[in-house]
KEMAR-994808 format. One record per residue (C-alpha): residue in three letters; x, y, z. Coordinates in nm, 3 decimals. Layout:
N
PT/Ala/X/Y/Z
...
! end
This chain:
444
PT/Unk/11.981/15.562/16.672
PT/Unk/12.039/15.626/16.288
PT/Unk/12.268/15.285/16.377
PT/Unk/11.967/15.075/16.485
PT/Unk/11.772/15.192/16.248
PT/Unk/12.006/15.030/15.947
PT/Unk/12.017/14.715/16.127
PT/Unk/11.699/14.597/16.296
PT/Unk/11.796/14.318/16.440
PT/Unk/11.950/14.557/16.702
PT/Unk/11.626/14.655/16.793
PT/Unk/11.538/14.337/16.929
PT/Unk/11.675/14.374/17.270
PT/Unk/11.489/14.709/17.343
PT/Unk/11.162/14.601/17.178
PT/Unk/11.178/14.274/17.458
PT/Unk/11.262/14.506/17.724
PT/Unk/11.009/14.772/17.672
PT/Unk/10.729/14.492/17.659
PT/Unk/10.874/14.351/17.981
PT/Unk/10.885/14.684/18.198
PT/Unk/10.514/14.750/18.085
PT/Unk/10.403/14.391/18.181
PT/Unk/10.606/14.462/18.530
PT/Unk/10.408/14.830/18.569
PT/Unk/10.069/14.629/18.509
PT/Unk/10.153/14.353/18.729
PT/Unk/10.257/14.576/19.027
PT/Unk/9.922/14.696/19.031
PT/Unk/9.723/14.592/19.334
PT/Unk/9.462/14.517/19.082
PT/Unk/9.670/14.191/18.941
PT/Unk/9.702/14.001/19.289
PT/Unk/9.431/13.799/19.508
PT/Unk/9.474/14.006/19.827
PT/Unk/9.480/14.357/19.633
PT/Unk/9.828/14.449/19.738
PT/Unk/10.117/14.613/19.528
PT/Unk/10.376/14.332/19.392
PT/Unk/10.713/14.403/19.486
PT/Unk/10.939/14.525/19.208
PT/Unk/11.163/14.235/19.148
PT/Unk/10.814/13.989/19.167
PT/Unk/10.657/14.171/18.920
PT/Unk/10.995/14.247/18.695
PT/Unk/11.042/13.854/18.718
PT/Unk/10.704/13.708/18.646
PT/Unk/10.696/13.976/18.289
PT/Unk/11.033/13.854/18.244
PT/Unk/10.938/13.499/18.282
PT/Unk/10.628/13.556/18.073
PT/Unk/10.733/13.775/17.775
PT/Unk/11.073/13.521/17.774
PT/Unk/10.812/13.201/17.753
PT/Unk/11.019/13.067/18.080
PT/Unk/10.690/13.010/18.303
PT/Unk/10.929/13.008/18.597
PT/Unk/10.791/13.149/18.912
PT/Unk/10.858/13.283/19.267
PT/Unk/10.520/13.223/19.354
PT/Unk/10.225/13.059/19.347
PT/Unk/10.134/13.146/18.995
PT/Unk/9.750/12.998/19.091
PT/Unk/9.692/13.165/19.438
PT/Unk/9.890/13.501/19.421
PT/Unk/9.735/13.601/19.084
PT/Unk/9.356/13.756/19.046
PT/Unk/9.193/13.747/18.718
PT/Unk/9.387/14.029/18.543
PT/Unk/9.665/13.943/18.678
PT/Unk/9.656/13.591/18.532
PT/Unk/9.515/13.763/18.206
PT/Unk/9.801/13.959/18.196
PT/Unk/10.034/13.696/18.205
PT/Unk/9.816/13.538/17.925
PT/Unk/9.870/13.835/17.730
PT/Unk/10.241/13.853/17.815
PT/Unk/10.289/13.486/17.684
PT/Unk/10.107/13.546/17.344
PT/Unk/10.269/13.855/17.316
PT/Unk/10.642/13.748/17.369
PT/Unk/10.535/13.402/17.164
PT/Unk/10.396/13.607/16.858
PT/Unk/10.700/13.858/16.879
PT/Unk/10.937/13.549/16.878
PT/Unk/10.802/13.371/16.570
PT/Unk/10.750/13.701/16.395
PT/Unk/11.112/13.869/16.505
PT/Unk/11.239/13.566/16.419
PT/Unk/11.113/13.565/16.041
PT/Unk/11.146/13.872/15.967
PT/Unk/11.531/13.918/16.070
PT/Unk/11.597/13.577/15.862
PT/Unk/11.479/13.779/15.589
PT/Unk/11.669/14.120/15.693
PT/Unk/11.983/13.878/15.756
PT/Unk/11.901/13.680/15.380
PT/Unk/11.905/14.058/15.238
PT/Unk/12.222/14.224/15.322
PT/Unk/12.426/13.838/15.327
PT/Unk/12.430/13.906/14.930
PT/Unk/12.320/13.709/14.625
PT/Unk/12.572/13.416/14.707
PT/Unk/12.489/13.376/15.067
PT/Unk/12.102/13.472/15.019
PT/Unk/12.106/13.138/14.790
PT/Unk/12.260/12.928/15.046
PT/Unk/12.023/13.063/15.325
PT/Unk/11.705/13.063/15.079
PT/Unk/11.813/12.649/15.036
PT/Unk/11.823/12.608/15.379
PT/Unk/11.565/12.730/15.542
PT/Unk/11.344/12.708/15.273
PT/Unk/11.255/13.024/15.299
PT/Unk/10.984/13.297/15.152
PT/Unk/11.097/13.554/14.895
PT/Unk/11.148/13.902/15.046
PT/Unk/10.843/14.024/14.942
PT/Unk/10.654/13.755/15.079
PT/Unk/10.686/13.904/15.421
PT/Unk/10.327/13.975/15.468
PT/Unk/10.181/13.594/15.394
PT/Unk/10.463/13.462/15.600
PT/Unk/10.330/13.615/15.892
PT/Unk/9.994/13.538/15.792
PT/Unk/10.104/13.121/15.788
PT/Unk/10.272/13.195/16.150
PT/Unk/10.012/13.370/16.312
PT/Unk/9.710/13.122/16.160
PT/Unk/9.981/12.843/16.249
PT/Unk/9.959/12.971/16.645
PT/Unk/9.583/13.035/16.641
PT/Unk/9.462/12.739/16.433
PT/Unk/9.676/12.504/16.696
PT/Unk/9.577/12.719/16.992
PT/Unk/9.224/12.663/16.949
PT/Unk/9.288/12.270/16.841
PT/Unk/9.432/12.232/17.195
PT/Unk/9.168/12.451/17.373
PT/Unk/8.852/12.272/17.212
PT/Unk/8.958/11.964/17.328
PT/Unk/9.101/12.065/17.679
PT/Unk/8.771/12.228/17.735
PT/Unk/8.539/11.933/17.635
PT/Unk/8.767/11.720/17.859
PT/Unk/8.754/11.915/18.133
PT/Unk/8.375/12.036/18.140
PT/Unk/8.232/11.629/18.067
PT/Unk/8.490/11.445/18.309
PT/Unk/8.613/11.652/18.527
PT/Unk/8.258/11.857/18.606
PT/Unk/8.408/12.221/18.519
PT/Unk/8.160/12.475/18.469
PT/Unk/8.170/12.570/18.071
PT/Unk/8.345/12.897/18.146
PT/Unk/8.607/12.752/18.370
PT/Unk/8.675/12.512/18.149
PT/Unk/8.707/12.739/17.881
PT/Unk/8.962/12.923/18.056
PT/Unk/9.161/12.683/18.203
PT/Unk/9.181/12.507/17.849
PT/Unk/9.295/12.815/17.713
PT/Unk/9.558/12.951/17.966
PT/Unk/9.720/12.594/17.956
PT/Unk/9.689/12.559/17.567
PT/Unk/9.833/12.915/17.513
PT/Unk/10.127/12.853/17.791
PT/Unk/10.198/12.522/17.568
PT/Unk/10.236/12.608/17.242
PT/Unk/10.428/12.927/17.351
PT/Unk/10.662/12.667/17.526
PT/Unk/10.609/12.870/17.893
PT/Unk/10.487/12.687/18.175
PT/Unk/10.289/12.888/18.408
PT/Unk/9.960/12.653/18.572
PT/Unk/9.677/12.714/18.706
PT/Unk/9.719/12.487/19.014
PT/Unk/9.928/12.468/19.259
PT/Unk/10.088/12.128/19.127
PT/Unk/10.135/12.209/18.779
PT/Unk/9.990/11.931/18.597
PT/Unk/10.051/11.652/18.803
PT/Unk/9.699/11.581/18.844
PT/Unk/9.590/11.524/18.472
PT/Unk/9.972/11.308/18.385
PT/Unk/9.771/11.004/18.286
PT/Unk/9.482/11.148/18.124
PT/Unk/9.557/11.159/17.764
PT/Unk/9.284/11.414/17.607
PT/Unk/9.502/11.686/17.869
PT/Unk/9.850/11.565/17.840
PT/Unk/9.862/11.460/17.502
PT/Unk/9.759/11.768/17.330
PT/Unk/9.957/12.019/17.565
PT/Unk/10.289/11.782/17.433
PT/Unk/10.219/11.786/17.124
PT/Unk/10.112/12.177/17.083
PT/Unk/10.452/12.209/17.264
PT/Unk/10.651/12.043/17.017
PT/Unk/10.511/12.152/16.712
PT/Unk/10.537/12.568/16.899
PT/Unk/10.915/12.406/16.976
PT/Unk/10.996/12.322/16.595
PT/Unk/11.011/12.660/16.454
PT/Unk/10.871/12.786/16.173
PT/Unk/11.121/12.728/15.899
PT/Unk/11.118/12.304/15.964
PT/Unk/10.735/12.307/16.033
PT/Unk/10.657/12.440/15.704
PT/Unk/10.903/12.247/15.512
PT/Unk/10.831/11.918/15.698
PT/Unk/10.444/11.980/15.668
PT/Unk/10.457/12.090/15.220
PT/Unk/10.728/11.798/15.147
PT/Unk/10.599/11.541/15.388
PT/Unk/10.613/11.282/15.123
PT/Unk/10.991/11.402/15.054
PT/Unk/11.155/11.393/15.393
PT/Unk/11.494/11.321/15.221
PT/Unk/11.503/11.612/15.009
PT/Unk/11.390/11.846/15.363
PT/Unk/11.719/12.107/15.413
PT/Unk/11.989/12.014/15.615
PT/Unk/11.843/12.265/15.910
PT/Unk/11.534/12.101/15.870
PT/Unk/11.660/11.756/15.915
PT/Unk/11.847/11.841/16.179
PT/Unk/11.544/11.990/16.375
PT/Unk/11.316/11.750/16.331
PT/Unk/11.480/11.398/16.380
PT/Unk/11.706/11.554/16.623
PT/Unk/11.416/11.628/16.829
PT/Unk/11.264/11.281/16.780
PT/Unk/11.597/11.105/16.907
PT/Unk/11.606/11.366/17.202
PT/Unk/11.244/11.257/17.313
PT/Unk/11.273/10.907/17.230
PT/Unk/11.597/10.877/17.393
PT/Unk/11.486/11.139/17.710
PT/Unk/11.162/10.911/17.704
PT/Unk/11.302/10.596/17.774
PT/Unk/11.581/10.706/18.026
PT/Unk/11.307/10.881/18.260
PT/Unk/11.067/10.595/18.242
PT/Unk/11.334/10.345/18.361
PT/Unk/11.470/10.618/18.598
PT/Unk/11.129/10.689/18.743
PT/Unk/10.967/10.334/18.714
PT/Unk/10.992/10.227/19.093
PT/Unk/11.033/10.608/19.225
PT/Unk/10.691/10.620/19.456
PT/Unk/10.711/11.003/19.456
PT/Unk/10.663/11.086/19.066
PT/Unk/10.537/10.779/18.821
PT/Unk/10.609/10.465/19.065
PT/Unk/10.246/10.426/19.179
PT/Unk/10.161/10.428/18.867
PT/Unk/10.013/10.146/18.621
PT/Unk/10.216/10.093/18.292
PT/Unk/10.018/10.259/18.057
PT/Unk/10.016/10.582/18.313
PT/Unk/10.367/10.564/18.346
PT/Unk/10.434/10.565/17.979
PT/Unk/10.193/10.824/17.912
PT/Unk/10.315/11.073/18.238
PT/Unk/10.710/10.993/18.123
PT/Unk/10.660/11.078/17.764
PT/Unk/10.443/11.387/17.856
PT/Unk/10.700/11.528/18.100
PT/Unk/10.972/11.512/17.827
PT/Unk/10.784/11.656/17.570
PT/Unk/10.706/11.953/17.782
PT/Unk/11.015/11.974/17.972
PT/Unk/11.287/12.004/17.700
PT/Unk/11.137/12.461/17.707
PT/Unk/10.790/12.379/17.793
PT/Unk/10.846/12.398/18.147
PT/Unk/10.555/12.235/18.320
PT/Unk/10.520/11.987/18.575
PT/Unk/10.362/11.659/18.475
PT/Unk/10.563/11.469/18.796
PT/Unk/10.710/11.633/19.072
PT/Unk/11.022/11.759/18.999
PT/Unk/11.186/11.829/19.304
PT/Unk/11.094/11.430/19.368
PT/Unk/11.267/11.310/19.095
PT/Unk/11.579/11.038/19.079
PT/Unk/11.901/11.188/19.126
PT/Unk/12.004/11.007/18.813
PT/Unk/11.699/11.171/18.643
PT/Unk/11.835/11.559/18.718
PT/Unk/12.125/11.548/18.434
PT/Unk/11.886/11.389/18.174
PT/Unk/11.691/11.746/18.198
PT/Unk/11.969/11.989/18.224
PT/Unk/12.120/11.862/17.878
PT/Unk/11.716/11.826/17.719
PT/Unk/11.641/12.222/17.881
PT/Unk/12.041/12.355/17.761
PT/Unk/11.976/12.151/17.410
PT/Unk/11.624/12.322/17.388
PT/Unk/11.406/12.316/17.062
PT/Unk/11.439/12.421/16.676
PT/Unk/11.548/12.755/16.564
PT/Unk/11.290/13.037/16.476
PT/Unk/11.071/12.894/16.751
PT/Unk/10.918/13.004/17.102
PT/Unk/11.172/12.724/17.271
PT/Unk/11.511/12.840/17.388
PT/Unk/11.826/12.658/17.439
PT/Unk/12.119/12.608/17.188
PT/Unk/11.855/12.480/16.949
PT/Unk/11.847/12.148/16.870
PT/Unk/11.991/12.186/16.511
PT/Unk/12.311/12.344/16.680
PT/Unk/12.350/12.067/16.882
PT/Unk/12.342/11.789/16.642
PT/Unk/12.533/11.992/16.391
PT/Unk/12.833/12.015/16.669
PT/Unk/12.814/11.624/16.677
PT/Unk/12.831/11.597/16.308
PT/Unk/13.103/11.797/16.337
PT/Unk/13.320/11.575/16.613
PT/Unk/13.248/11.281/16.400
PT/Unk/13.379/11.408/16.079
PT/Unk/13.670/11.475/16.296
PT/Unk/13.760/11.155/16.485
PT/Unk/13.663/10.919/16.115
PT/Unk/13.954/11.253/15.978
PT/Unk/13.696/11.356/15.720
PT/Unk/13.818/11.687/15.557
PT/Unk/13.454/11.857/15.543
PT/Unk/13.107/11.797/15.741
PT/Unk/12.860/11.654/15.562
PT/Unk/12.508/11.562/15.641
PT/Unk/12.264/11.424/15.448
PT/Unk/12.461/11.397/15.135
PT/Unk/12.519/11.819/15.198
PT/Unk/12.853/11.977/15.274
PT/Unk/12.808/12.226/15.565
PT/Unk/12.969/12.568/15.541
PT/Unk/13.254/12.615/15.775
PT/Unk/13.064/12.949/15.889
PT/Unk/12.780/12.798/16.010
PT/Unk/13.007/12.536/16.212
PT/Unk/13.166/12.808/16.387
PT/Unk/12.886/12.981/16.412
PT/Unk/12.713/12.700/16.636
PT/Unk/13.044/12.639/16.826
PT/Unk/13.056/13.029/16.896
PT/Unk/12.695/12.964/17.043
PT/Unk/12.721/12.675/17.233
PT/Unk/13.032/12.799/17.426
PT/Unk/12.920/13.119/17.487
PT/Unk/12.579/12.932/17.608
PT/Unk/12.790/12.775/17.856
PT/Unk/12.981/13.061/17.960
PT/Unk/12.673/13.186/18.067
PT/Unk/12.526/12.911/18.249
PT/Unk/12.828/12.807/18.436
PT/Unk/12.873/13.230/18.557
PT/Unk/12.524/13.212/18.657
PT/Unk/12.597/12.911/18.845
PT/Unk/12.857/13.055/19.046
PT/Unk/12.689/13.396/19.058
PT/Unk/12.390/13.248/19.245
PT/Unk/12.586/13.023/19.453
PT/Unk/12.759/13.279/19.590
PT/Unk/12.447/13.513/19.621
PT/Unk/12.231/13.227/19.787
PT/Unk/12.329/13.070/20.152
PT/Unk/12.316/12.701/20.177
PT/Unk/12.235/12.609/19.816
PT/Unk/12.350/12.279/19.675
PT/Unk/12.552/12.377/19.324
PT/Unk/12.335/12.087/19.135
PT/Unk/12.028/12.281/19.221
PT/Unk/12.168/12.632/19.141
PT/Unk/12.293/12.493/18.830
PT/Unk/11.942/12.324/18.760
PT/Unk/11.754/12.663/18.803
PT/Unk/12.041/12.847/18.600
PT/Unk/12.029/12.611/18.298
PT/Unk/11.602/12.656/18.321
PT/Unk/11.615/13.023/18.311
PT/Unk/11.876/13.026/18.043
PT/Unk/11.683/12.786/17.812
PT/Unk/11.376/12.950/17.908
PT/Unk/11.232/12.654/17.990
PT/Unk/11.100/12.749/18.364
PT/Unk/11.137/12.381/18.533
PT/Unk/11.227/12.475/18.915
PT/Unk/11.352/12.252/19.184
PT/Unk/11.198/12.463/19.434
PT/Unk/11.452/12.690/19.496
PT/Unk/11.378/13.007/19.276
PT/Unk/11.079/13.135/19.510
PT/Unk/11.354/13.044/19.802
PT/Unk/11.684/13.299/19.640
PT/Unk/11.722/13.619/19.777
PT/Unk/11.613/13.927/19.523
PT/Unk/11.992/13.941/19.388
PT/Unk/11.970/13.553/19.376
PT/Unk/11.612/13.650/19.164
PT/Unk/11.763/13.919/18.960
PT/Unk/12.028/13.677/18.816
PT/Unk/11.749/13.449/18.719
PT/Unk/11.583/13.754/18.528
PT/Unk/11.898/13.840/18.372
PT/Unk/11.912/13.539/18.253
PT/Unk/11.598/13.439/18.095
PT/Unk/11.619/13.790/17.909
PT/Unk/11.946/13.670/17.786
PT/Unk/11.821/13.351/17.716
PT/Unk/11.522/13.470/17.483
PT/Unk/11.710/13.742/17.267
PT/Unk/12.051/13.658/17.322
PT/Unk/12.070/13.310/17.082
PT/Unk/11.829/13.520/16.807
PT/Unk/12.064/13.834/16.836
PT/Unk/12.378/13.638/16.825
PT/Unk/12.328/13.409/16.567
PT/Unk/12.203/13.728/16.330
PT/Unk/12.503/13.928/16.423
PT/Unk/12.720/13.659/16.330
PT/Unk/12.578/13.570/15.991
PT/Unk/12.567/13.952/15.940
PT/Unk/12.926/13.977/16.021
PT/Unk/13.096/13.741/15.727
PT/Unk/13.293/13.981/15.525
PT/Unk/13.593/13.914/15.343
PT/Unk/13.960/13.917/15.341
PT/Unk/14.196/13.999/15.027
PT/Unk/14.466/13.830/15.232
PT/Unk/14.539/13.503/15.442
PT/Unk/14.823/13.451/15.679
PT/Unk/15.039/13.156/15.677
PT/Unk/14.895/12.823/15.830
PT/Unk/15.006/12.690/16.175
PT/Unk/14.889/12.392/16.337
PT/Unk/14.915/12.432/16.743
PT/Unk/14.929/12.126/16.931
PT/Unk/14.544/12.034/17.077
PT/Unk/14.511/11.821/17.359
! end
């Protein structure tokens, strides 16, 4: 314990968990479910799961099996495991800035453009008015749509708006009908603010504020930050137009649709499918050739410090920086007129291929838990509850409870497991007095 205690970034795993087992107690109530029954242990242990992880994956009908309080709960859940994210993930930047010495603390404070250490209390403050302010942006306008077009009554409405605004920016995707959000994919005062309060939850902090007080600046923005945000613009602009010329003639997601809707429902899906997890077109209806465009946006994910999951986008793009300064033979990494540290480029290739460790394991784990399941769907599901992104095929309600459990497993893993890892490395640097001589083994 004394252990944890002098490094809190251990704690992060239990704090998760504990939140996750009471969320499971609550929802096993028969108070939390439409026909007043007790929830079976795995249903209840994956729904909190899926919640407090921000998947939004489900193994029911989120709209039907859920009363009231049990939707409230998973409301609750959501913010909770949103909040804890954004505020975890500030405040172990700042334990990791601390103890990575004045050198390092430098480097890190350049980078992430980051508060002093005893700013601690109005960094929270910006992240928690950053949630609410955008929350309630998304909500006012959801509600007015949905109470003067579509004929809600005021206080349904009001909650629908705020469920689906909440799920958004928290990049979950549980719905509120049976269909996800098929039915409002070409109305643009719904889908429109959902994908935006979904990209701006999936930035993270650290390039949100940056990008937002230097706006004018964008090439003096950090390395991270430029990474994060124009990575994230070529991953939807690029994601954008391969769906809508994937899907343009497919009559069971946007083919029926007239060129403006089509634009509108493609863009929409990609902003919220890269962690936000709902369904703006039927997904089990897609293209084949559509299916690996959204395993690489959901394993990719969104920034770092955020409520998205994945690799992070700045990961990503800073392992293809690093292949090209490789095949041009350039003897450092540079982007943006900055030299990247050789730490943080083994640091993201220590992520990524432990990222895909897990996801291929979990591929053959369920495969050979589940009877008659195609691997491109088990690998679909495994890659959405990894990156916490909660996009389903249709086959997660369908998987046996082991089949389940290895889902849970990994969307735990998925939410805390990047955070932990990437903390525990930086933590780690220490140095050597001593070097041994160089070898070059033969690659490839």
């Amino acid at each position: 314990m004394r252990r944890l205690l002098r490094n809190p970034v251990r704690l992060v795993p239990f704090g998760f968990l504990a939140v996750i087992l009471l969320g499971t107690g609550l929802l096993m109530l028969p108070g939390a479910t439409s026909e007043e029954h007790y929830t079976p242990f795995v249903t209840a242990l994956f729904t909190a799961t899926s919640a407090v992880s921000v998947t939004g994956m489900s193994v029911n009908d989120t709209s039907n099996y859920w009363n009231d309080f049990g939707l409230a709960m998973i409301t609750v859940l959501t913010q909770l495991g949103g909040l804890g994210i954004l505020t975890v993930a500030a405040l172990v930047i700042l334990v990791v800035s601390r103890q990575l010495g004045l050198r390092n603390r430098l480097l890190v404070q350049a980078e992430t453009a980051e508060f002093g250490v005893g700013d601690v209390r109005r960094l929270l403050v910006r992240i928690a008015a950053t949630v609410f302010v955008t929350e309630a942006v998304m909500t006012a306008v959801i509600t007015g749509r949905l109470w003067g077009t579509y004929h809600y009554s005021p206080p349904r409405a009001l909650w629908s708006a705020t469920f689906h605004s909440i799920q958004a920016f928290n990049n979950a995707g549980f719905a509120l009908y049976s269909d996800g959000l098929v039915a409002f994919s070409r109305d643009p005062w719904v889908a429109l603010p959902l994908s935006l309060g979904a990209i701006i939850g999936g930035l993270g902090f650290p390039a949100l504020f940056e990008a937002v007080r230097e706006w004018r600046r964008p090439t003096g923005w950090a390395v991270a930050t430029k990474l994060t945000i124009w990575g994230s613009v070529v991953l939807i602009g690029l994601g954008f137009g391969y769906l809508l010329l994937a899907e343009w003639t497919n009559p069971y997601t946007i083919g029926t649709y007239d060129a403006a809707g089509k634009v509108l429902a493609a863009f929409t899906q990609i902003a919220l499918s890269r962690t936000g997890g709902f369904d703006v077109i039927n997904i089990d209806q897609l293209s084949e050739e559509s299916y690996p465009l959204f395993i690489v946006l959901m394993f990719v994910g969104g920034g770092s410090a955020s409520t998205a999951g994945g690799i992070k986008v700045s990961t990503f793009f800073l392992l293809a920086f690093v292949i090209w300064a490789e095949l041009r033979g350039e003897p450092d990494v540079t982007v943006g007129g900055r030299r990247v540290a050789t730490a943080s480029q083994r640091q993201a290739l220590t992520v990524a291929l432990i990222s895909v460790a897990l996801v291929v394991s979990g591929t053959v784990g369920l495969i050979l838990l589940t009877e008659n399941v195609r691997s491109f769907a088990a690998l679909f599901e495994v890659t959405s509850a990894f990156s916490t992104t909660g996009l389903s095929t249709g086959l997660a309600p369908q998987l046996p409870e082991p089949g389940q459990y290895v889902l849970t497993a990994l969307m735990y893993i998925g939410r805390v497991g990047p955070l932990t890892l990437g903390s525990a490395l930086a933590l780690n640097t220490r140095r050597r007095l001593y070097r041994y001589p160089e070898e070059q083994p033969i690659v490839g």
